[in-house]
C-alpha positions in Angstrom: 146.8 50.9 105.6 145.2 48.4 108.0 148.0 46.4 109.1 151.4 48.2 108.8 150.4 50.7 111.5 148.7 48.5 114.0 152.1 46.3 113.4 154.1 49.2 114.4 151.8 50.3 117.4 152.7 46.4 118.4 156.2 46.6 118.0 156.3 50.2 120.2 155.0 48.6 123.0 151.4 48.3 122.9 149.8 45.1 124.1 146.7 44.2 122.2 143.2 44.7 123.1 143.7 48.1 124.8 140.9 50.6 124.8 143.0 53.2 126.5 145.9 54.0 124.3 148.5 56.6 124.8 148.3 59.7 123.2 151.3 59.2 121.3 150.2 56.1 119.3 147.0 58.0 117.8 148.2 59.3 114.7 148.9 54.9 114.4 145.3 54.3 115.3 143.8 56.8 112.9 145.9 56.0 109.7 144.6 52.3 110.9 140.8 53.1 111.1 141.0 55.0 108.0 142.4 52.2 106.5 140.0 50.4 107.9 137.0 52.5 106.3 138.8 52.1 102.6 138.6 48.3 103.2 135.2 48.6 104.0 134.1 50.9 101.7 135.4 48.2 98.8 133.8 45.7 100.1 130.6 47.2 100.0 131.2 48.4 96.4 132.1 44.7 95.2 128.9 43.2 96.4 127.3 46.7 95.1 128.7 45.5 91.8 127.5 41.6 92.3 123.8 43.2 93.1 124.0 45.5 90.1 125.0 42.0 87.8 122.4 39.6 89.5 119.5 42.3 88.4 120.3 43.2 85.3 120.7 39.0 84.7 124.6 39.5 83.6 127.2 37.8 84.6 129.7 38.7 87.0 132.8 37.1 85.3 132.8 35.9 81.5 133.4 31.9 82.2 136.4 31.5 80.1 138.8 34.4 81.7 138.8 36.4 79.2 141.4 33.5 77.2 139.8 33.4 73.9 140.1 37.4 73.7 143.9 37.4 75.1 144.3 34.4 72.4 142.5 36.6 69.7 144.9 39.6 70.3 148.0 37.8 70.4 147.1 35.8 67.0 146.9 39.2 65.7 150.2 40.5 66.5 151.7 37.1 65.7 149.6 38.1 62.4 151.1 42.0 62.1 154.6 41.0 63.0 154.1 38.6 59.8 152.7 40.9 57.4 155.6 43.7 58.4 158.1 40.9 57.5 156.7 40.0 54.1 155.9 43.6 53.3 159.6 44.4 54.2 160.4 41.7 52.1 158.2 42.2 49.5 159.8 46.1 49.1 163.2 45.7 49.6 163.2 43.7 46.1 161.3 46.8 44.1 163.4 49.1 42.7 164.1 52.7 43.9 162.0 56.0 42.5 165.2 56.5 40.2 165.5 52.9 38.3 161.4 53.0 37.8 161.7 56.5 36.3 164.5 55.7 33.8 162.4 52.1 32.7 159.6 54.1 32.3 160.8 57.0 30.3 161.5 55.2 26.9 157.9 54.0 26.6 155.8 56.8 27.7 156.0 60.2 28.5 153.1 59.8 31.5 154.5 58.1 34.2 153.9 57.7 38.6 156.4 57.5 40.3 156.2 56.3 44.0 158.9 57.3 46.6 159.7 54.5 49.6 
């Protein structure tokens, strides 16, 4: 919001360095300084924010990047994808709800019978 306008303003015409603008190219000069403010206004928060972290004695960035906890999260979908697989697996070799009923019949007359 800083440059773009001021880049335009440059490309209408308007040498650099004047105080005295036409009237035309304020709307250009406005979105500018209010662009400007924004930039300003995060600056001041980020070293609000260092401030903050210097008294309270933390730190301001964990030293490793945050990798170990990226490496943690991607071990455990490595580990999920894995255990879907096996599970999968694991249950398309069990028989349906029908074959368990009929091996179980003969033997007892109490029986649980679980659906996939």
């Amino acid at each position: 919001m800083t440059f773009l306008p001021l880049f335009w303003v440059g490309s209408s015409g308007l040498p650099r360095r004047v105080h005295d603008y036409p009237a035309i190219f304020a709307g250009w000069q406005s979105m500018a300084t209010t662009g400007h403010f924004i930039t300003l206004m995060g600056i001041m928060f980020f070293f609000l924010m260092l401030l903050d972290s210097h008294i309270e004695k933390k730190l301001a960035t964990i030293s490793t990047l945050g990798i170990p906890r990226w490496h943690k999260r991607v071990l455990y979908y490595l580990f999920k994808i894995s255990y879907l697989q096996q599970a999968s697996k694991t249950y398309s070799k069990m028989p349906n709800s029908k074959v368990r009923t009929y091996l179980a019949q003969p033997y007892n007359n109490e029986y649980e019978v679980y659906t996939n």
